[in-house]
C-alpha positions in Angstrom: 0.0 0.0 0.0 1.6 3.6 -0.5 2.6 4.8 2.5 5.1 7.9 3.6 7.7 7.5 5.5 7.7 9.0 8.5 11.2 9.0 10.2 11.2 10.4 14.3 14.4 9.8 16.6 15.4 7.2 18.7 15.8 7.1 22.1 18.6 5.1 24.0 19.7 3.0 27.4 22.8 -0.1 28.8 25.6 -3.2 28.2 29.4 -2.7 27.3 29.1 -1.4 30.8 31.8 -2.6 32.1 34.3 -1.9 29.7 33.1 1.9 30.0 33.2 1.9 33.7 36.9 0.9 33.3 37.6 3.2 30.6 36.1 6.4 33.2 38.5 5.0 35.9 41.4 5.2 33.7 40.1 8.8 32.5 40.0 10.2 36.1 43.2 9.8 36.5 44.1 11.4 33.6 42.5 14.2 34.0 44.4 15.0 36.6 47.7 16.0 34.2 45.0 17.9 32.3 46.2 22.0 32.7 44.7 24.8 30.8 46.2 27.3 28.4 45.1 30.8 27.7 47.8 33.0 26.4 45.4 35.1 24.6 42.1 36.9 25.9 40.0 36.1 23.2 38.2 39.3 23.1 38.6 40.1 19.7 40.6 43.4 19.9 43.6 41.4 18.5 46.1 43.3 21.0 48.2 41.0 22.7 52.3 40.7 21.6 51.8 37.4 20.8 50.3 38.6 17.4 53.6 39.7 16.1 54.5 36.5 15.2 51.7 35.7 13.3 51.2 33.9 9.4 49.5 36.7 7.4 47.7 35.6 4.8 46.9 39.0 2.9 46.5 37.7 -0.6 42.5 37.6 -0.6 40.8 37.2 -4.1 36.7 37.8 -4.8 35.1 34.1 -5.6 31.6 34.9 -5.8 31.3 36.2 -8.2 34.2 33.9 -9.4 36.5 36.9 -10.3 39.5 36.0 -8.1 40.5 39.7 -8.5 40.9 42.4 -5.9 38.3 42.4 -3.0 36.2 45.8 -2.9 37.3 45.8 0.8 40.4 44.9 2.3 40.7 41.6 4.5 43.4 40.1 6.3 43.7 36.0 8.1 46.3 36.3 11.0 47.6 32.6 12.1 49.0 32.1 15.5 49.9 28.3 17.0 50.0 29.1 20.7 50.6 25.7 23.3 46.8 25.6 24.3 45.3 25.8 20.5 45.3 27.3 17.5 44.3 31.1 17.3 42.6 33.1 14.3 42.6 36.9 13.9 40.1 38.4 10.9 40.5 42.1 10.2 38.1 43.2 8.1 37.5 46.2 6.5 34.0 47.9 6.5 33.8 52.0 6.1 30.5 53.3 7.5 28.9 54.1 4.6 29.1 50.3 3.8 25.9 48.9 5.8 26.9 46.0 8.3 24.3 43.4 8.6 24.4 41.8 11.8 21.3 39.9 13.3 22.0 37.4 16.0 21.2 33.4 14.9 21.6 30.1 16.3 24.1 27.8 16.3 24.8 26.2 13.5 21.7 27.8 11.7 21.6 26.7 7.9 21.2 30.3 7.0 23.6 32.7 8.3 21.8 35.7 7.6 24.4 39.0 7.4 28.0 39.9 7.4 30.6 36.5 8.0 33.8 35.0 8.2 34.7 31.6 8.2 38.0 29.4 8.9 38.4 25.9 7.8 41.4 24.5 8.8 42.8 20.8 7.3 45.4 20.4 10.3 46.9 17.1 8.7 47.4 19.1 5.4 45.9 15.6 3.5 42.8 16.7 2.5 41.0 13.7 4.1 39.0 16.0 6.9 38.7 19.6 7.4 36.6 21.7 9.7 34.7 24.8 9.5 34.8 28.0 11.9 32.2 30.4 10.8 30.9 33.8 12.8 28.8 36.1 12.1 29.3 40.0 13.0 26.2 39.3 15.0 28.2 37.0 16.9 26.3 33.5 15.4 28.7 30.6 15.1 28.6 27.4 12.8 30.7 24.7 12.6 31.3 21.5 11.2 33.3 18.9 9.1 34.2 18.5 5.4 35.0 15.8 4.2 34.9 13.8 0.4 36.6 17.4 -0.7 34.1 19.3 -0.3 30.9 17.8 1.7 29.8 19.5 4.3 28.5 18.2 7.4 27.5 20.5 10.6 26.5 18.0 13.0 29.8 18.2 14.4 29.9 20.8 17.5 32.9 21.6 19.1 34.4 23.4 21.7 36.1 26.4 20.3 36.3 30.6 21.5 35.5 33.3 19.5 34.6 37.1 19.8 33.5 39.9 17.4 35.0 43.8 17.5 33.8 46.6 16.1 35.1 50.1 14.7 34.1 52.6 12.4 35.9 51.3 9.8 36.9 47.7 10.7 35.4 44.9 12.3 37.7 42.0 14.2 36.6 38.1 14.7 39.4 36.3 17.1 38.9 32.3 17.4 40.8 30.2 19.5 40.4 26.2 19.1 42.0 24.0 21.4 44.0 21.2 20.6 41.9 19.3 22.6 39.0 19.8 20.5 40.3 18.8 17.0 41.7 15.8 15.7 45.6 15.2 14.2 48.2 13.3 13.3 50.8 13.7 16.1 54.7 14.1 15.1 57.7 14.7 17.1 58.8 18.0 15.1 58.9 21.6 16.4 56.3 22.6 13.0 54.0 20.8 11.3 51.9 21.8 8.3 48.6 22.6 8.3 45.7 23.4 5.4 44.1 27.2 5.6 41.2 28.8 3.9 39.3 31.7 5.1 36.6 33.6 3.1 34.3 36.5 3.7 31.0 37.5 2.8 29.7 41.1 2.2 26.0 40.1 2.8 25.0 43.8 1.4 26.2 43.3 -1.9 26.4 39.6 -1.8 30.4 39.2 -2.7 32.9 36.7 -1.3 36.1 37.1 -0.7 39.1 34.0 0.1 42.3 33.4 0.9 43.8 31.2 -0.9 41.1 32.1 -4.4 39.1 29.0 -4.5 35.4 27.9 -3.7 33.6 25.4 -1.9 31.3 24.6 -5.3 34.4 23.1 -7.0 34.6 19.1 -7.3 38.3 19.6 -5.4 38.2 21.9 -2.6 40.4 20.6 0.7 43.3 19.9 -1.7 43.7 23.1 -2.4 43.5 24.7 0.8 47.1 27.1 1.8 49.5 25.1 3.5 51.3 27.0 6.2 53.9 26.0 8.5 53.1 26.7 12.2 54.8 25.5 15.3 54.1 22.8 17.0 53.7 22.0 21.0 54.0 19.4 23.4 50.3 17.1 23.8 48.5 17.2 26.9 45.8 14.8 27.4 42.5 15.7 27.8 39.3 14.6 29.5 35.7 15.4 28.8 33.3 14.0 30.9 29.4 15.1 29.8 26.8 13.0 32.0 22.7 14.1 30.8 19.6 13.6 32.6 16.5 14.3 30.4 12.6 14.3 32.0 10.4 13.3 29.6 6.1 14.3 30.0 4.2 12.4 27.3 1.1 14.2 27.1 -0.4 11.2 24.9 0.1 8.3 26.9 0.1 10.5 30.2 3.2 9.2 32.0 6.7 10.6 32.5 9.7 9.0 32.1 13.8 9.7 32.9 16.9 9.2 30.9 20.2 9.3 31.6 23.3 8.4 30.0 26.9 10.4 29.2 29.3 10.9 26.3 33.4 10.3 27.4 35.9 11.8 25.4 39.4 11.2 26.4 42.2 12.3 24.5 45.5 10.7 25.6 48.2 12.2 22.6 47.6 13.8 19.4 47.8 10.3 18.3 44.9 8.9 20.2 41.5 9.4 21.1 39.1 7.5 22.4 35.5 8.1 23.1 32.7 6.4 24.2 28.8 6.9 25.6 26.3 5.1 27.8 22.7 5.4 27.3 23.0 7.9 24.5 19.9 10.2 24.1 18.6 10.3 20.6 18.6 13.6 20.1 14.7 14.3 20.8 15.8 18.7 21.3 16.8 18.6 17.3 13.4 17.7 15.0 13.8 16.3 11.9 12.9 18.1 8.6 8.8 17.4 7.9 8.8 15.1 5.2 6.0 13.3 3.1 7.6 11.1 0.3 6.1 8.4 -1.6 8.9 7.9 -3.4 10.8 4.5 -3.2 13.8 5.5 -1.9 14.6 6.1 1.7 14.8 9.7 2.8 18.2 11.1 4.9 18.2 12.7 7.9 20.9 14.4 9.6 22.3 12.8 13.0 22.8 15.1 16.1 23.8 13.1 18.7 27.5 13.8 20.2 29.4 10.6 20.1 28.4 10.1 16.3 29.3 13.0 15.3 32.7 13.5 17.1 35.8 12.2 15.4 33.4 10.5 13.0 34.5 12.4 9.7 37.3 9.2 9.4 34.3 7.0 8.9 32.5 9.9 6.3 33.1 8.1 2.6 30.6 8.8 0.1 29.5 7.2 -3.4 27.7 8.3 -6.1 23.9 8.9 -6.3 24.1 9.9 -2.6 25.6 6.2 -0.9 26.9 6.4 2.2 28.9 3.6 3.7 28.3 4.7 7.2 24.9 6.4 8.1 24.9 6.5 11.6 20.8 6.8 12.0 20.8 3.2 11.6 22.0 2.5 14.7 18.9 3.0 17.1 16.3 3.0 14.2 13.0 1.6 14.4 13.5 -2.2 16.1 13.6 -5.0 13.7 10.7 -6.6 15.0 8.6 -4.0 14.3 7.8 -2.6 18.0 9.0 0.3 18.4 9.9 3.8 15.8 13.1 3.7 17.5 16.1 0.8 19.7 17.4 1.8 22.6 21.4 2.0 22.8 23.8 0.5 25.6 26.7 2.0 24.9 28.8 2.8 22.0 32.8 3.0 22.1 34.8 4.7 19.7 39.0 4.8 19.0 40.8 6.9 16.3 44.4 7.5 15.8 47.3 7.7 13.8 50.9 5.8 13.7 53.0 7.4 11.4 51.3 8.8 8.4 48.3 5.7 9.0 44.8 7.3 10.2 43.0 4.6 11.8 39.6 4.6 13.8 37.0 2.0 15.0 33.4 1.7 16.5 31.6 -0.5 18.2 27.2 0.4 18.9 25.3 -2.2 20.6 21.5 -1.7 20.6 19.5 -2.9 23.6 18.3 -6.3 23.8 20.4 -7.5 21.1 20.7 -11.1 22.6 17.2 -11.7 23.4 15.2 -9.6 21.2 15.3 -7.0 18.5 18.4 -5.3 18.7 21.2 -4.9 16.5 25.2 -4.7 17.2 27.4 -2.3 14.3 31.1 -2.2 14.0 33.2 -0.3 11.9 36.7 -0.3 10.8 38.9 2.1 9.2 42.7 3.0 7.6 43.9 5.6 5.3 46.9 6.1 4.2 47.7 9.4 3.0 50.3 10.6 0.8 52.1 13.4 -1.0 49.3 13.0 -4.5 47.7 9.7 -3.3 45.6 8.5 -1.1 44.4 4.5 -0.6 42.2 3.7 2.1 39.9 0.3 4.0 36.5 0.8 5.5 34.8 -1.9 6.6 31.6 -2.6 8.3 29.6 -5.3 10.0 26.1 -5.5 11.7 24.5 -8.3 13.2 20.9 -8.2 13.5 20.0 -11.5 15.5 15.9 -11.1 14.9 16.1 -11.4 11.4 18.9 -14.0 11.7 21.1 -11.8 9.3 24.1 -10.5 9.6 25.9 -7.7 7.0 29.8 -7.1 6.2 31.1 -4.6 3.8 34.7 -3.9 2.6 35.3 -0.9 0.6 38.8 0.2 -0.6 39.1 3.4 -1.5 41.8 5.6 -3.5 42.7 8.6 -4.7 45.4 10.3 -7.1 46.5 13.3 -7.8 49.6 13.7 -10.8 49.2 17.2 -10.9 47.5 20.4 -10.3 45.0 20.3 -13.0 43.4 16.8 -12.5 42.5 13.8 -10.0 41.4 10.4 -9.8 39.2 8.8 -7.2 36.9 6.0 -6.6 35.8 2.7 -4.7 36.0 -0.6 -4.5 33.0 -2.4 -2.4 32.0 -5.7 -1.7 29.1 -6.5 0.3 28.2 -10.2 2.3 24.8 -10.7 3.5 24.3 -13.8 5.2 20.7 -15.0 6.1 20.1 -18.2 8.0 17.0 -19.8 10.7 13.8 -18.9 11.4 12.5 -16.4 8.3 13.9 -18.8 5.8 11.8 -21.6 8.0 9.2 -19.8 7.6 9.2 -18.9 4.4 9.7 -23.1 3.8 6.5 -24.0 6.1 4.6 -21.1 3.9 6.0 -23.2 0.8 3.9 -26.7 2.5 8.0 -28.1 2.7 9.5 -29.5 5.7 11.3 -26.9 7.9 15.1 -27.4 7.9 17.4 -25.4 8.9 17.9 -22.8 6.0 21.4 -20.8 5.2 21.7 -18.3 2.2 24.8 -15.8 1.5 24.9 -13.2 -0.9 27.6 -11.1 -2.3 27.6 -8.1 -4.1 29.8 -5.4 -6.0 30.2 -1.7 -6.1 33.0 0.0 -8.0 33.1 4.0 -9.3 35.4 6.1 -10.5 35.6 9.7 -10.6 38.1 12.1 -13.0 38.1 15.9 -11.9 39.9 18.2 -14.8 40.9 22.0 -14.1 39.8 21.4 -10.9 39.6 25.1 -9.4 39.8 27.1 -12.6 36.8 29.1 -13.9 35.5 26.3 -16.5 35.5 22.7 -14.4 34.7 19.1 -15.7 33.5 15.8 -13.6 33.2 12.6 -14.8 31.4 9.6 -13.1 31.3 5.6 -13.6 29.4 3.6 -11.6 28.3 -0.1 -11.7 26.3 -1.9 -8.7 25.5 -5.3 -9.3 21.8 -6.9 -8.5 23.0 -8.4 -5.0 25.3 -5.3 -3.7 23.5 -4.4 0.0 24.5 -1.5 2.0 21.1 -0.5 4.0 22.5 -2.7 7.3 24.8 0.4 8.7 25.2 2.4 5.3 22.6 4.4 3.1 21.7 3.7 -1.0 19.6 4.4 -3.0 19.5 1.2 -5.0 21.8 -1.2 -6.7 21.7 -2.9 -10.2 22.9 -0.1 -12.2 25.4 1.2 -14.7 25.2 5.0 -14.4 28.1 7.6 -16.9 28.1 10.6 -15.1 28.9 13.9 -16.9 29.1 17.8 -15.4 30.8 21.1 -16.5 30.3 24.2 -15.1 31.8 27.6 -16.2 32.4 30.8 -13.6 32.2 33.8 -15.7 32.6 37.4 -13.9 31.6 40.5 -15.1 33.5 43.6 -15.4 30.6 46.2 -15.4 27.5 46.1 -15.8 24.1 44.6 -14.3 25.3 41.0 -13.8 28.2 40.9 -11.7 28.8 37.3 -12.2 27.2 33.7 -13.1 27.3 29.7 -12.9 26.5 28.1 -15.6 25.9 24.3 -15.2 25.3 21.5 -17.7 24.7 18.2 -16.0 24.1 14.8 -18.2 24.1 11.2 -17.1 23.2 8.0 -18.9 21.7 4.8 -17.1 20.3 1.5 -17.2 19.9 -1.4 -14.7 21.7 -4.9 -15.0 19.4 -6.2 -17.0 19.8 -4.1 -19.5 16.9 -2.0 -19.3 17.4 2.0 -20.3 16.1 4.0 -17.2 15.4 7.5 -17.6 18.5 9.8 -18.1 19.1 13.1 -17.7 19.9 16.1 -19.4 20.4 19.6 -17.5 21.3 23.3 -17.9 20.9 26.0 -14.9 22.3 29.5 -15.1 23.0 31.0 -11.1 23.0 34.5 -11.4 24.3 37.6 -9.0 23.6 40.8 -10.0 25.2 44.1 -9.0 22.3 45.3 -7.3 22.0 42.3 -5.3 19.9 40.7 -6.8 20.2 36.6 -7.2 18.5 34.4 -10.0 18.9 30.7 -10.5 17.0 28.7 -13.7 17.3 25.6 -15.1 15.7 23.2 -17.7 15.8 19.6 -17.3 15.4 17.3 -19.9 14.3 13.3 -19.2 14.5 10.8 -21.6 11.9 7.9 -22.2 12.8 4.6 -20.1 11.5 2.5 -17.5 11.5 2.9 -13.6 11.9 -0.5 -11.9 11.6 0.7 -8.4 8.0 2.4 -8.0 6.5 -0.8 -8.1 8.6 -2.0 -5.5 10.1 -5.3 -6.8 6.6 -5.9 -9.2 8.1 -5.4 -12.3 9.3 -2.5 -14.3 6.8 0.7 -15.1 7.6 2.4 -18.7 7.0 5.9 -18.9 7.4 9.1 -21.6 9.9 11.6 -21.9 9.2 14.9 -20.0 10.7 18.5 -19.5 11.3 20.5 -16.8 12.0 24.3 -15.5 12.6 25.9 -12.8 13.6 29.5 -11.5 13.6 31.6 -8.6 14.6 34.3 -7.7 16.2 36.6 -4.3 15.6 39.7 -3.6 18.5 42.1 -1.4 17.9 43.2 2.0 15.1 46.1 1.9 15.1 47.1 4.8 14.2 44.6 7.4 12.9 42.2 4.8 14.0 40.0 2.3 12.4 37.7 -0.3 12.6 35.0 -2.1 10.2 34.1 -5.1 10.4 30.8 -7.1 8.5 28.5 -9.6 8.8 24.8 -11.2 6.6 23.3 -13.6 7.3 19.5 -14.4 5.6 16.0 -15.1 5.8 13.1 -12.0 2.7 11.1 -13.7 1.2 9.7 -17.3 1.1 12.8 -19.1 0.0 16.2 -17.7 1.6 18.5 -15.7 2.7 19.5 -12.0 3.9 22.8 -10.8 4.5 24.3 -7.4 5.1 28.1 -6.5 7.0 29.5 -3.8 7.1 32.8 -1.6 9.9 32.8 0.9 9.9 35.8 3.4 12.1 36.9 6.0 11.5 39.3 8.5 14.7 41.3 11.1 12.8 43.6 13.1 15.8 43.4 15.5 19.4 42.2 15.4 17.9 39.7 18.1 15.0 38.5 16.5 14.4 37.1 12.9 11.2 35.5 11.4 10.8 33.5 8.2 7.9 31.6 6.2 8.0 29.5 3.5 4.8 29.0 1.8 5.0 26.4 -1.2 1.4 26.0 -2.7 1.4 23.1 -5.3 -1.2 21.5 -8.1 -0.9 18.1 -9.7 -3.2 17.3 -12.8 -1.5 14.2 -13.3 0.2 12.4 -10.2 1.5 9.0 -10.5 1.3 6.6 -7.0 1.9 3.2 -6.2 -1.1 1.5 -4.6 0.0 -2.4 -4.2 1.6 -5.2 -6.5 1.0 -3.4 -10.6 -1.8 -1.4 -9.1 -1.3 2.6 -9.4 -3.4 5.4 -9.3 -3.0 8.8 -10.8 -4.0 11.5 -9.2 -5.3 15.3 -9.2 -4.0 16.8 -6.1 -3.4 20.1 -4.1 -0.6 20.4 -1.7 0.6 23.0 0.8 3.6 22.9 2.2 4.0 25.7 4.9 7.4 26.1 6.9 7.5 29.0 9.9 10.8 30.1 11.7 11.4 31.8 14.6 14.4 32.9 16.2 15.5 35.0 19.4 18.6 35.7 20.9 17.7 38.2 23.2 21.2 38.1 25.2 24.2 35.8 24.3 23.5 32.3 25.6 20.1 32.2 25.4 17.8 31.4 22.3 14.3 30.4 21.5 13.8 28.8 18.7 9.8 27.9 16.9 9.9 25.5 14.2 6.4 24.9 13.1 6.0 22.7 9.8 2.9 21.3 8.4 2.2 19.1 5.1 -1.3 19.1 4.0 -2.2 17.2 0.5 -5.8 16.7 -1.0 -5.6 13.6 -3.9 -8.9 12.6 -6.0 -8.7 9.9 -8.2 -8.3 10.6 -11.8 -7.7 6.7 -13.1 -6.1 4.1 -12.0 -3.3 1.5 -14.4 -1.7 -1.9 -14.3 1.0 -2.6 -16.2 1.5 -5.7 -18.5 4.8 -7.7 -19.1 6.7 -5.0 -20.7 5.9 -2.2 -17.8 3.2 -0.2 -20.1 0.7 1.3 -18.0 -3.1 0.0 -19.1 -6.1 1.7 -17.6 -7.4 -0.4 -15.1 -11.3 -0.6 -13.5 -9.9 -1.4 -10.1 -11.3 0.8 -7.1 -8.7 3.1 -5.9 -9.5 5.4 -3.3 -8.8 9.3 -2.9 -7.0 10.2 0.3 -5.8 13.0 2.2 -2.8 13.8 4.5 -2.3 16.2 7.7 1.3 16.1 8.8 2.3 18.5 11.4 5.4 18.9 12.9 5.9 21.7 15.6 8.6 22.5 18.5 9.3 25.3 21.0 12.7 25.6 22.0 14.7 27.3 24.2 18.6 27.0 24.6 20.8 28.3 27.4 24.4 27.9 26.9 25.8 27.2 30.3 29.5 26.6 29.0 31.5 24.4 26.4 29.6 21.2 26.0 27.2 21.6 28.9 23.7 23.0 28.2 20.3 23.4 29.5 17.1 22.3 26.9 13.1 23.5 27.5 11.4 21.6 24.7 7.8 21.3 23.7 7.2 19.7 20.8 3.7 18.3 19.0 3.1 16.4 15.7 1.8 13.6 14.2 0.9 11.8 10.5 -2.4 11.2 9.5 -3.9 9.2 6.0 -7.1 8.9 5.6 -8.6 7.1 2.8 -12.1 8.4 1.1 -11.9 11.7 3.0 -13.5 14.5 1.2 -11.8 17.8 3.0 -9.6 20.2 1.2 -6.5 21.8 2.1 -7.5 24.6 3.6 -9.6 22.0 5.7 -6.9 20.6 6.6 -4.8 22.9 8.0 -7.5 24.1 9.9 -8.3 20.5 11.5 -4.5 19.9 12.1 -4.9 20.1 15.6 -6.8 16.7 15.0 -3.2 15.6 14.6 -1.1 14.6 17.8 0.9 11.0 17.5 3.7 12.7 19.7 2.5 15.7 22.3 5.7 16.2 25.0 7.4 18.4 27.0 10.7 17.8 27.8 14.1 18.7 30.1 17.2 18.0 29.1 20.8 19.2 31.3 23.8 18.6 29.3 27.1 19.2 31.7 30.6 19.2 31.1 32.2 17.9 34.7 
């Protein structure tokens, strides 16, 4: 039956016990040689001597538009390795009659609205993970990882200083970031190199600016980062104990409940780390995006939780059509037997290193009840050896998932190669082992009417790509992609894909062009092609695209783009029933941003396309933002949408097509009204209204054939919507208020609109809580 996935977090809970109980001992007693530095006052005035002696890096070039000439404003990176951490010194230059846009916005907000500078910092210099430093002149922070060149990821939240000054013609941004708080490869030498980028953005005319002149759009970005030489100091371990205790109200089934668990991070060298957690909470203070698909393919969601997002970029390695080898929400998904939307977790234990030039790491998550019920234990392994222009690295990955009597391995080698400035080679090498064995296969032999035996199956599978990256940072840029899954490759145990059984050519240029003068001050233009077909030899739909991203000197942004989709069939809507064969169909799609007027700022946007038999879709969008004060910014996103022709599994070759209305509405609110302290509303709800306009089968060959079967109209009311508030008590230790209300409802044969709808979508309320959550750092 259709259905949309619905994905909430996990909680978690208790076993490995032991070995963490030990590991605290031995961290205690660490702690003890644990000593603080702080030769700086990191108060942003940039005064102290130690200054002097800073890397300058004053060769600053404008990438957006991709120029790379001389910055409208002067900028200046400072680079100072002091015994407690790395420090970071912007001087920016910004006369007065330049307007500085400064609103205050939460950590690690998507969007940081105003006047920025950021500092990503590679500190083995091997372009295998980076991480990002950005503040705002409003004083909001983001950080995060990069890895696979140039994916971002801001789960990652470290402990790190900063502070914002201003003058009448310059503003300062100082950042200090422990050594404690980062990962590297230790060495007994008094320097070691490191890789530096930092960039700024003039919100008011919508201009970047970086040092070294390269961008974060290219296929090769942490490769090209600056190498600098700094010095280098003597380790000193580090201990982070961070206990929790969270009071859970459940308004629905009217009881309240505790957790409590604690993430352990103990840093003995610059070599070794080792972290662990008990009882890790799920992350219940960060909501998921509101998300109706009835798509085949699994939607992603982010992961917040501490211990797998520390130290877990090592384990970050990403394929083609959006694989992931390690996607850490498996581990406390929904239980394999079905009972619950989420597993508990006992304890996790992590261990990342390096000997020489090797980076090595391991994990180990064990779910609750994973002898005696449904739980699952993952395990990861991983080495990389990088090099001068190479790189060859192992990940592999097991998880044994005793309810279904199955049990996953991977092995992936991966490699990279770089001859020379202007080009690079990368790819994979994956095999996957899925063994199956006991009671599903017994019953799938008493279903058959055969005597029940004990049943054993293993399955293998294959994943190889390669990707070539020519002029890599220049203006015009070339990618190409081969990819080939075979029918039996599996990586849903502990990793992410899309599907297997295909043979995908992957072609993209795009062109930076900058204008001297004129209204357009500079433009992306993208053309974006891939062929495909499955393992059987059937042609799937391909792809042809071109999309223009304009900036204009007024400040003014446009993006369009036309997408062209060939004739083939789709063998996954049906879910394993055969293959459905469907037309060609065009696309476009533009929108458009307006500059800052004010204390508003727009965003307006249209896409017309074809997801069914023959007629078309189209949505509209109106995107408004509102700064009445520095400390207080509101959006809404309204995205209104009509569907004459809407194509939707129903069960087995049965589909119905569809005339529908959708609204998709998305309000925002944020205040900061002191530093510390911010209240965030997030209130999301999904409404769609879907009468039948005829229903199909399709024969042998996948055509679609009308069909007399009864189908059924249906509606859905999805609502998402949580309160926050956030008070920063220090590094790592926080206080959480959290109300939060939602639910999913499908109703078949229901007759109400959308605007119905949203007016009954109080009706909805699968989850209705109120929570407290204390996050300390001892």
């Amino acid at each position: 039956m259709r259905t949309a996935p619905v994905l909430n977090g996990a909680a978690p809970r208790t076993p490995l016990a032991t070995i963490l109980c030990a590991l605290l001992l031995l961290a205690f007693v660490t702690i003890c040689c644990t000593t603080a530095h702080a030769e700086l006052v990191i108060d942003g005035r940039i005064d102290e001597p130690e200054w002097q002696g800073a890397t300058v890096c004053k060769d600053w070039q404008r990438t957006l538009p991709f120029a790379r000439d001389q910055p409208r404003y002067g900028n200046e990176l400072h680079i100072l390795s002091t015994e407690g951490g790395l420090a970071a010194a912007f001087v920016i230059d910004q006369p007065p009659s330049e307007r500085r846009i400064k609103p205050r916005t939460p950590r690690d907000s998507e969007r940081l609205i105003g006047d920025t500078v950021s500092l990503m910092v590679d500190f083995d210099a091997n372009a295998q993970i980076g991480y990002e430093f950005t503040v705002g002149l409003g004083g909001g922070i983001r950080d995060g990882l990069i890895t696979n060149q140039n994916k971002f990821d801001r789960d990652w939240d470290g402990a790190w200083q900063h502070a914002v000054h201003e003058t009448g013609q310059q503003w300062f941004v100082e950042i200090f970031i422990p050594w404690s708080s980062i990962s590297m490869r230790g060495s007994g030498a008094d320097t070691r190199t490191i890789g530096v980028y930092g960039t700024r953005y003039l919100f008011e005319r919508g201009e970047r600016y970086a040092c070294p002149g390269i961008t974060s759009e290219a296929a090769v970005f942490l490769s090209d980062f600056q190498r600098i030489e700094i010095s280098q100091h003597a380790s000193v371990a580090s201990l982070d104990v961070v206990p929790y205790g969270t009071l859970i109200s459940d308004f629905v089934d009217d009881h309240t409940r505790f957790k409590a668990g604690a993430d352990i991070n103990w840093k003995a060298s610059p070599n070794l780390w080792l972290s662990a957690t008990l009882n890790p909470d799920f992350g219940q203070v960060e909501s998921d995006e509101l998300v109706v698909d009835f798509s085949a393919i699994e939607v992603v969601f982010t992961d917040k939780r501490p211990f797998f997002t520390e130290n877990q970029g090592i384990f970050d390695l990403r394929t083609p059509t959006n694989g992931q080898l390690v996607y850490t929400r498996r581990i406390g998904a929904a239980a394999d037997d079905g009972s619950a939307a989420s597993s508990d977790i006992d304890a996790a234990l992590k261990l990342t290193g390096t000997a020489g030039q090797l980076v090595y790491g391991g994990f180990v998550a064990q779910e609750h009840d994973y002898r005696n019920g449904a739980g699952r234990l993952f395990a990861a392994t991983r080495l990389a050896l990088p090099m001068d222009h190479a790189r060859i690295g192992y990940l592999g990955t097991w998880a044994d998932r005793p309810f279904l009597d199955r049990d996953a391995l991977v092995n992936a080698v991966d490699y990279e190669l770089t001859p020379s400035e202007d080009w690079r080679i990368s790819g994979q090498v994956i095999r996957s082992d899925i063994g199956t064995s006991g009671m599903n296969l017994m019953d799938l032999a008493l279903a058959r009417g055969t005597e029940p035996a004990r049943f054993e199956e293993n399955t293998h599978g294959y994943e190889s790509w390669l990707q070539a990256d020519f002029n890599r940072s220049s203006p015009l840029t070339h990618t190409m992609k081969l990819l080939y899954i075979d029918d039996s490759f599996d990586l849903n145990d502990l990793g992410y894909m899309e599907r297997n059984a295909l043979k995908q050519v992957e072609w993209e240029t795009n062109l930076r062009v900058a204008s001297d003068g004129g209204r357009v001050s500079g433009e992306t233009q993208r053309l974006y092609t891939f062929y495909r077909e499955n393992t059987d030899g059937q042609r799937l739909q391909s792809r042809f695209l071109l999309s223009r991203d304009v900036s204009y000197a007024s400040a003014w942004k446009a993006f369009q783009e036309v997408r062209y989709v060939t004739s083939g069939v789709d063998d996954l809507i049906s879910r394993g029933n055969g293959p459905v064969r469907l037309d060609e169909r065009v696309s476009a799609y533009m929108d458009i941003t307006t500059p800052r007027y004010g204390d508003w700022q727009f965003t307006l946007g249209g896409y017309l396309f074809q997801q069914g038999v023959e007629d078309y879709s189209g949505w509209l969008q109106f995107l408004a933002a509102w700064y009445p004060t520095e400390k207080l910014t509101l959006r809404v996103d309204l995205l209104p949408q009509y569907s004459a022709d809407w194509l939707v599994w129903e069960d087995s070759n049965l589909f119905g097509s569809y005339r529908a209305k959708r609204f998709d509405y998305d309000f925002r609110l944020d205040w900061i009204p002191a530093p510390r302290h911010e209240l965030r509303v997030k209130w999301q709800w999904i409404g769609i209204d879907a009468d039948l306009r005829s229903a199909y089968r399709t024969d042998a060959a996948g055509n679609l054939l009308p069909s007399s079967d009864p189908v059924a109209p249906f509606t859905v009311n999805n609502l998402g919507l949580q309160i926050r508030y956030r008070y920063e008590i220090g590094p790592m230790s926080e206080l959480f208020l959290v109300y939060a209300r939602g639910g999913y409802n499908f109703i078949d044969e229901d007759e109400r609109g959308v605007s119905q709808l949203f007016r009954d979508m109080t009706d909805v309320r699968d989850a209705d809580q109120f929570l407290i959550k204390l996050r300390y750092k001892l």
